[in-house]
N, C-alpha and C positions, 0 to 999 in steps of 0.2 A: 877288730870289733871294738866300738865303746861303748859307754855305758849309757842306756837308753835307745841305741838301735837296734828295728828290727830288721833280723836277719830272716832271706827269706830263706825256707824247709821243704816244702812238698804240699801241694796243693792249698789249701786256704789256713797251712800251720805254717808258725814263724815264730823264730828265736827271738826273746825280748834280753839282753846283755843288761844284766847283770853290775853293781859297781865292784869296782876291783878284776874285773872281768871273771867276773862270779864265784873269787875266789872264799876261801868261809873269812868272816862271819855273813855272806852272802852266798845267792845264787841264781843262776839266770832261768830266767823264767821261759813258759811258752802259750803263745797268743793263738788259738784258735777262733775263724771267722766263717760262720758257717752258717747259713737258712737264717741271718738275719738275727743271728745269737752270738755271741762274743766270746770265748771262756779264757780264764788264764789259769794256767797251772802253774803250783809254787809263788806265790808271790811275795819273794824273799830278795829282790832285789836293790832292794833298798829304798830308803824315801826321796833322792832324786831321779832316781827313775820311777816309780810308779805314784808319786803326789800328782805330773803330769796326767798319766793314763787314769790315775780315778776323775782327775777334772773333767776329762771329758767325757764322762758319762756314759762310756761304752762297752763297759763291763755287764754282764750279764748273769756271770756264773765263777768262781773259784773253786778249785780245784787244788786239795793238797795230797802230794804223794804220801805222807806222814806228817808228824806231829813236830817236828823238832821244829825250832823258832827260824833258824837260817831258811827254812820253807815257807813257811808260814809268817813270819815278824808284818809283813804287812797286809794282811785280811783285811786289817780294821779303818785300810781305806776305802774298802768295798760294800759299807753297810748295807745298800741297798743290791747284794746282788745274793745270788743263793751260792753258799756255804759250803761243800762238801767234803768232809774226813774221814777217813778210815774208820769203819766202825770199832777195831778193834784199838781206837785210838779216839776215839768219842766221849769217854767220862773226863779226860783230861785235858780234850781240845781246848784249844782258848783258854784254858784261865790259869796265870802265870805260877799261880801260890801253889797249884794241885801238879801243874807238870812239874817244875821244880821240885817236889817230892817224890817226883816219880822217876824223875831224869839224874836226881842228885840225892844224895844222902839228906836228910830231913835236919833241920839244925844250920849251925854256923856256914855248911858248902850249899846248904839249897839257897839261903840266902844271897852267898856270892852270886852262886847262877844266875837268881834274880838281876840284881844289880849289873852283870855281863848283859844278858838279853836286852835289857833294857835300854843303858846307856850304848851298848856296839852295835846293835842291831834295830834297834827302834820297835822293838816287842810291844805292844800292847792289846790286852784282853778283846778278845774278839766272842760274838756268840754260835757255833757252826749251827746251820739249819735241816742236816741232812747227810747220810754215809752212804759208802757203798762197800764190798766187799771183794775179795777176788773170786774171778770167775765171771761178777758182773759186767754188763756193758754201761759205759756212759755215752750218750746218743748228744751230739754239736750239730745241728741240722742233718748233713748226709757221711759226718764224719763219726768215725766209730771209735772211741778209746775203750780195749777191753782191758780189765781191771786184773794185773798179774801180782798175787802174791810174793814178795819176796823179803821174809822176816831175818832177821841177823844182826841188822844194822840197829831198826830201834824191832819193838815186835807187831807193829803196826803197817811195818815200811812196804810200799808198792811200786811197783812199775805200770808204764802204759804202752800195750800195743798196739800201733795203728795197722790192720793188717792191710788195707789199702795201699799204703803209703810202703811197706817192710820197714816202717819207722817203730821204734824203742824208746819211748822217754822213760831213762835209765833211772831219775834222781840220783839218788846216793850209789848204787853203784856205777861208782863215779868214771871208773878207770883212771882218777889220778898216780900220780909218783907216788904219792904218800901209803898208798893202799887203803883196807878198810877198814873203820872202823867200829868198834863194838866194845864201847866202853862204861854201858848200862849195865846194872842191874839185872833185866830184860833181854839184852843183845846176847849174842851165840856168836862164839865162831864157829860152828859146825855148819847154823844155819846160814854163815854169811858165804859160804862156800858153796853149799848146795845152793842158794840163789840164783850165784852166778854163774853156775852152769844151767841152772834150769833157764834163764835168759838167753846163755848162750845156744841152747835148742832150738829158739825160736829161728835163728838164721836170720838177724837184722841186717839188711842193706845200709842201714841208718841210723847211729846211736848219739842221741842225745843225753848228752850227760848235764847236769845239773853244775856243774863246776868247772870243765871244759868244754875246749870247742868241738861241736857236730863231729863226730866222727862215719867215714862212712869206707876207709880199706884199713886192712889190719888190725877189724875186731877181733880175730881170734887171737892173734898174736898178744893185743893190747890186756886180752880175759887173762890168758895165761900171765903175762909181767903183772896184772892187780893180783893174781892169786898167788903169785909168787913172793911177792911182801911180807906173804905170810909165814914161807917157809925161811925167809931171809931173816926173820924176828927169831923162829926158832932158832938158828946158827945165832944169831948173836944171845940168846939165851945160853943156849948152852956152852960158848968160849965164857960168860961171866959165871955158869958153874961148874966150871974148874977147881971155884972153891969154894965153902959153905954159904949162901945168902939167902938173909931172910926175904918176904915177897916185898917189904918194905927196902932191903937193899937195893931189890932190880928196879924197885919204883925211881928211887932216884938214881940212879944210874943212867935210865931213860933208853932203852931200848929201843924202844919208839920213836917218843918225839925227838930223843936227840938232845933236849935238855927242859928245864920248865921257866924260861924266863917270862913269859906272860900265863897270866892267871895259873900261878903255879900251886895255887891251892884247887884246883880244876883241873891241870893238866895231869897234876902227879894223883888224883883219885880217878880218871877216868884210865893214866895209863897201870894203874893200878889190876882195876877191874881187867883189863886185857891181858896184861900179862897175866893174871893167876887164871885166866884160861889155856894158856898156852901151856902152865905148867900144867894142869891136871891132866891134857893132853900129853905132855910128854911123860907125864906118870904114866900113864892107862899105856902106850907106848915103849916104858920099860928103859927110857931114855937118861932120866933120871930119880932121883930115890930121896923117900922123904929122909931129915934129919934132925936133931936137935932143936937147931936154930930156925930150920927153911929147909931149903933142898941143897942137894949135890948132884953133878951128872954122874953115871955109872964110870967106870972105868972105861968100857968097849964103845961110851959113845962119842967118840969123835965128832964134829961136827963138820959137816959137808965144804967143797970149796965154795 
């Protein structure tokens, strides 16, 4: 796939690729053409591909599964089209200074954020016209995206299912390598889990994910290796509490990312925030025990192979 073509999906939907092939700080978008109405969802794909699509004038409608910038960064090619955000994502849609506080610590890292969105992603202030909620339907001529709550990720975050089609546009739950992420404020890992099992009931033929390619055999398989990530972080949590560390230890240690060489005043606060989920969890758990400094694992708890 490259960047700027579409791919086609199922009926009058088609995958619009993404630059980097929708890797973050991007992501690939999808073009619904329907009763003479146009809609794109996410349109985070960067400014060479979607400066074309706003030029020509065929947009009708946007559509963001959530609030984060790599979804949304370019709205504000679509002035004249209508709008739509999550309602519970609506006080902060569009305007960079209010989500950056919401997305980032207030001070010195919301500003970083700032400056990230802006110069990597081409973020600019957009005004949304309009939400919807889950449970709701959004109507594309005779195409139905019904509107599936799935919070964890940010607390606004949505999926769309086409029941026509047994199509899923997943956004963030992404099923990449990487696993998922929840390194807001806001975010849950309790809820990033229940998510994706509540998606996984739906029984998708067809899962489009926001960061990789269409997926359509070995969704089950693929839910379990995303939700697995998560148990994987735990094992590595718990070989680095062997010995006493503060949550600032494991921060740089990088469990996660693996290390913080870009935007590592970002990387180390958001893998911050996720790791002290995973600890409270393994507290409540009895896995490991608070300490002086931070925590320690228990004696009996071993971590898995």
């Amino acid at each position: 796939m490259k960047p700027g073509e579409l791919v086609h999906l199922a009926g009058p939907v088609w995958l619009l690729v993404g630059q980097r092939q929708g890797a973050f700080p991007f992501c690939h978008g999808v073009l619904i053409e329907d009763g003479g109405v146009t809609a794109l969802v996410d349109p985070g794909c960067g400014p060479s591909v979607l400066e074309p699509l706003a030029a020509s004038g065929r947009v009708d409608m946007v559509i963001n599964s959530h609030t984060h910038p790599d979804h949304c960064s370019g709205n504000h090619f679509f002035t004249q089209a209508e709008i739509l955000v999550p309602q519970a994502g609506w006080e902060t849609a569009g305007d960079k200074t209010r989500l950056s506080e919401r997305l980032a610590r207030p001070g010195a890292l919301a500003r970083a954020w700032r400056e990230f969105v802006t110069l990597e992603m081409g973020f600019a202030d957009f005004r949304p016209t309009g939400t919807f909620a889950p449970g709701q339907e959004i109507k594309i001529g005779s195409t139905v995206l019904q509107v599936v709550g799935t919070p964890g990720h940010t607390a606004d975050h949505c999926c769309f299912w086409l029941p026509q089609h047994g199509m899923l546009l997943s956004a963030d739950i992404d099923l990449t390598p990487f696993g998922p992420f929840y390194g807001h404020r806001e975010s849950s890992l309790e809820q990033v889990r229940a998510s994706v099992e509540k998606v996984r009931r739906l029984r998708p033929r067809l899962l489009v994910s926001a960061h990789r390619e269409p997926m359509r055999q070995g969704l089950d398989q693929a839910m379990d290796d995303y939700l697995g990530v998560l148990d994987k972080r735990d094992r590595r949590l718990l070989r680095l509490l062997t010995k006493e560390c503060s949550l600032e230890d494991l921060a740089e240690a990088s469990p996660i990312y693996g290390a913080h060489r870009s935007r590592p005043e970002l990387t180390r606060y958001w893998e911050g925030k996720m790791v002290g989920q995973h600890l409270a969890a393994l507290l409540a758990q009895g896995h490991i025990q608070a300490t002086p400094r931070g925590y320690q694992a228990v004696p009996s708890s071993e971590p898995s192979p």
